[in-house]
N, C-alpha and C positions, 0 to 999 in steps of 0.2 A: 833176794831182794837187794839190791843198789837204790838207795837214800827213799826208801817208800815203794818203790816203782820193781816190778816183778820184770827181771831180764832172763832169757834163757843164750846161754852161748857154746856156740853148737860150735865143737875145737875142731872138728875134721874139717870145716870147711872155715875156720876160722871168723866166724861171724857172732853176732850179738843182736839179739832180738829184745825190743822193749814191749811190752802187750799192755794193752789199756784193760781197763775192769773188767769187760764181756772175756777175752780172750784167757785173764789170769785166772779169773774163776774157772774156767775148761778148762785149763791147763792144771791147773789143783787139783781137777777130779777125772782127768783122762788117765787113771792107770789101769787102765785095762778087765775093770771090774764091773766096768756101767757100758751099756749099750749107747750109741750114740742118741737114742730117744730119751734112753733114761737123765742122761747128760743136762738134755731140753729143757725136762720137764723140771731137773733140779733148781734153772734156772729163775721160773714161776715165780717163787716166793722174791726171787731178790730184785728182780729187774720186774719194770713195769712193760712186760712185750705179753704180746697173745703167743703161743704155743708153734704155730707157722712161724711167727719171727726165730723163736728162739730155738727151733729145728734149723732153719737158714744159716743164725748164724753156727749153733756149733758146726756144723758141716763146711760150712766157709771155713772156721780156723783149724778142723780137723784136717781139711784140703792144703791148705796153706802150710802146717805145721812139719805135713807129710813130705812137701815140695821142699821146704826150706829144713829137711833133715833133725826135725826138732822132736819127731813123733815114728814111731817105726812100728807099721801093722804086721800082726800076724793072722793069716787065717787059719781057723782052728771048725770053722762049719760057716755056711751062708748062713743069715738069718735077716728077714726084715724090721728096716728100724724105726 
């Protein structure tokens, strides 16, 4: 955290990412323990979205995370999320 605000800085590519609420919350719990549904659903309680939203978005910053070298998937079995 930098003065409040959750940044991740990703040194291979020498960049710094700032994330607003949605994104840092996903980021706190994307270690690879929770399926990206279960991700969603932890969301419920703290944000005011219906369950569609908050599939969208974690999959938006999952996508985004991956692109911008912040997140790095392994597969280890398909599964529907």
């Amino acid at each position: 955290m930098i003065d409040g605000q959750t940044a991740i800085i990703v040194a291979e590519r020498r960049q710094l990412h700032s994330l607003n609420t949605t994104a840092a919350f996903i980021w706190e719990r994307a270690d690879g323990s929770r399926t990206l549904a279960q991700l969603a659903e932890e969301m419920l309680p703290h944000f005011e979205v219906e369950l569609a939203t908050a599939q969208d978005e974690v999959l938006s910053f999952v996508l985004a995370a991956i692109q911008n070298g912040m997140l790095v998937v392994e597969m280890t079995g398909a599964r529907a999320i």
